[in-house]
C-alpha positions, -999 to +999 in steps of 0.1 A: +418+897+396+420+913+432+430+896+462+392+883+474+384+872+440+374+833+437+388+813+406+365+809+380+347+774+380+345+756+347+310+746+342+307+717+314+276+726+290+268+690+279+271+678+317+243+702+328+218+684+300+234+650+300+245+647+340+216+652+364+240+655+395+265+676+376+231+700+367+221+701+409+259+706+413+258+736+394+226+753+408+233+746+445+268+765+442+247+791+421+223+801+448+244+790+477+222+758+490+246+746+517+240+723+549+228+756+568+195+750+544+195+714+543+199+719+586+172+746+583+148+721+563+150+691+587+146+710+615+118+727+601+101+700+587+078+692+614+062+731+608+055+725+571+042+688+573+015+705+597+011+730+572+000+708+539-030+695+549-043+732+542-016+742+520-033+711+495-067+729+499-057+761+489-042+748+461-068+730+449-092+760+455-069+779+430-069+751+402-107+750+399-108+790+395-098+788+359-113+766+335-081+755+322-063+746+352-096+726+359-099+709+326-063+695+331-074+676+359-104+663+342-087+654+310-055+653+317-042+679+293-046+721+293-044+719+255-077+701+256-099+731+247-132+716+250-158+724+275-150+711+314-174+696+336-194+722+356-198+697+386-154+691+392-153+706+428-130+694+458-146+665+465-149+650+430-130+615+431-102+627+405-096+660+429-094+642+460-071+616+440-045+645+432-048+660+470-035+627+478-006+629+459+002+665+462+001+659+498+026+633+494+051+656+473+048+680+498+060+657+522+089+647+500+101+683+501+102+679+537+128+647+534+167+648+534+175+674+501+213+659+509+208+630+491+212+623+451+174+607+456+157+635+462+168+656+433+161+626+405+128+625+420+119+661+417+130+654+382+109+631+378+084+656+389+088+679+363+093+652+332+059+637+340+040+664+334+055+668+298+035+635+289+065+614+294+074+581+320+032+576+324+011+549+310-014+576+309+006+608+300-002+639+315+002+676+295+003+704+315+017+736+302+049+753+314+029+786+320+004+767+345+036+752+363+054+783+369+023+800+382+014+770+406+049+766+421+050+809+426+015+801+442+029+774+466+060+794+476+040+824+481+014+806+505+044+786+524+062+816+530+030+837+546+023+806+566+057+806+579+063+839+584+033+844+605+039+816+627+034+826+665+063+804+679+093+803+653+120+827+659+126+851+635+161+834+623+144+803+619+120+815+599+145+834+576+164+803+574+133+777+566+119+804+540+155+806+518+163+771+521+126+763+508+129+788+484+155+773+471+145+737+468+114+753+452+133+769+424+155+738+416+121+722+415+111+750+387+144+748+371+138+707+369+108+708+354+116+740+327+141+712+313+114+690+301+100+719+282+123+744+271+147+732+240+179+746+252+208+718+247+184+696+221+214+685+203+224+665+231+190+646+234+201+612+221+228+612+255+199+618+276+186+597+301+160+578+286+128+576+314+112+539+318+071+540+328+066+536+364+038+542+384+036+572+402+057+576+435+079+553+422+117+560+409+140+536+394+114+505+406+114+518+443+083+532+461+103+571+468+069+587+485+058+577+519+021+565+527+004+593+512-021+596+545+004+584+571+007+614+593-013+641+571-048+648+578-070+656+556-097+675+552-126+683+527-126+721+535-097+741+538-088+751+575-073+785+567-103+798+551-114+832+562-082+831+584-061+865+586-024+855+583-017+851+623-049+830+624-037+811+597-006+803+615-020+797+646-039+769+630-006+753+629-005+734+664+018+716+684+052+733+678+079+740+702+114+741+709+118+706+711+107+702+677+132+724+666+157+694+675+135+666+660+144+649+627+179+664+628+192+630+625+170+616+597+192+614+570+188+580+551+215+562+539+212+575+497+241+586+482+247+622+493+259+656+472+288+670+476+276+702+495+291+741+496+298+748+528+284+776+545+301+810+540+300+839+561+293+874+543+302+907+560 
């Protein structure tokens, strides 16, 4: 071992399928998610909340492309293989329904990633869509997730890095630390479908029925329209990539400096501090 070599960590096997914390323990010292990220996302936060409004609409626009991204949203399930309603656009009750909540998850992304509470809820995330914790499951296939989350990130991080009044280094900074939380998020909902570590299932944490937004009895997602506008079309359409960023509105330096105190009160991760590379 040479003289700058760390000590090996012990990682616990069981703990990352039977510990949720002891799991997001693991991956944040994996891919170095530190408080420069968690600084970087509250800061930032103000740029991406204006951002989901249209960020929602582009999603949505991508969903109905393919029949069986579409018929998931119609029956619940992209196993279903019969035929899918040729009328299901944007504005169909069940589509606008799902905006609202996608909006709303999209906000939570923008809340305090310090705390033990936001983790168990992006759990959450990824367990319901396995047809588990719903009084009316939902079954969406790992293969649709993985492409909708790249999807996300990939639109995010144009939006970002063609915004007109970030500095470069705060863009670099919001785009890793987003990217990260992005890829936890993937990594918390592959659990729910891959089988690694099934012989530890009957230690798992069983997962009650709650309604959505909701974890361990507690409404987790804010007013799902307080502070996001919507719209029925999408207000990046036709937009090159500066145009789409100048869409964003309203930023400055001062709202660099906004939110950095917003940490609520949950119980907080133990976080890797930040370490300087040469």
């Amino acid at each position: 071992m040479g003289p700058s070599a760390r000590p090996r960590q012990h990682i616990d096997r069981k703990d990352l399928y039977t510990n949720l914390e002891a799991r997001i323990q693991y991956l944040h010292s994996f891919i170095d998610f530190s408080s420069n990220d968690i600084e970087a996302l509250i800061s930032g936060s103000k740029y991406i909340k204006q951002l989901i409004p249209a960020i929602v609409n582009i999603v949505y626009q991508k969903l109905l492309q393919y029949d069986i991204t579409a018929r998931a949203l119609e029956t619940r399930s992209t196993s279903y293989e019969g035929p899918v309603d040729e009328n299901l656009n944007e504005n169909s009750p069940q589509i606008l329904h799902r905006k609202m909540f996608l909006r709303a998850y999209l906000a939570k992304l923008c809340s305090d990633p310090s705390t033990m509470e936001f983790w168990e809820y992006l759990d959450k995330v990824g367990m319901m869509h396995t047809g588990r914790g719903r009084e009316h499951p939902l079954h969406v296939e790992y293969v649709h997730i993985g492409a909708c989350l790249a999807f996300i990130q990939d639109t995010l991080t144009e939006a970002l890095l063609s915004h007109p009044r970030l500095r470069m280094d705060k863009k670099i900074a919001l785009v890793k630390a987003l990217g990260k939380v992005i890829w936890v998020q993937n990594d918390l909902f592959a659990k729910w479908y891959v089988r690694d570590g099934d012989e530890y299932a009957d230690e798992m944490e069983k997962q009650n029925v709650e309604p959505e937004g909701f974890l361990h009895g507690k409404k987790i997602l804010e007013d799902i329209e307080e502070g996001l506008p919507s719209s029925s079309t999408c207000p990046f359409s036709g937009l090159s990539a500066v145009e789409k960023a100048d869409a964003c509105t309203g930023c400055g330096d001062k709202a660099e400096k906004e939110n950095a105190n917003s940490c609520s009160n949950s119980t907080t991760l133990p976080l890797r501090p930040h370490i300087e590379t040469k």
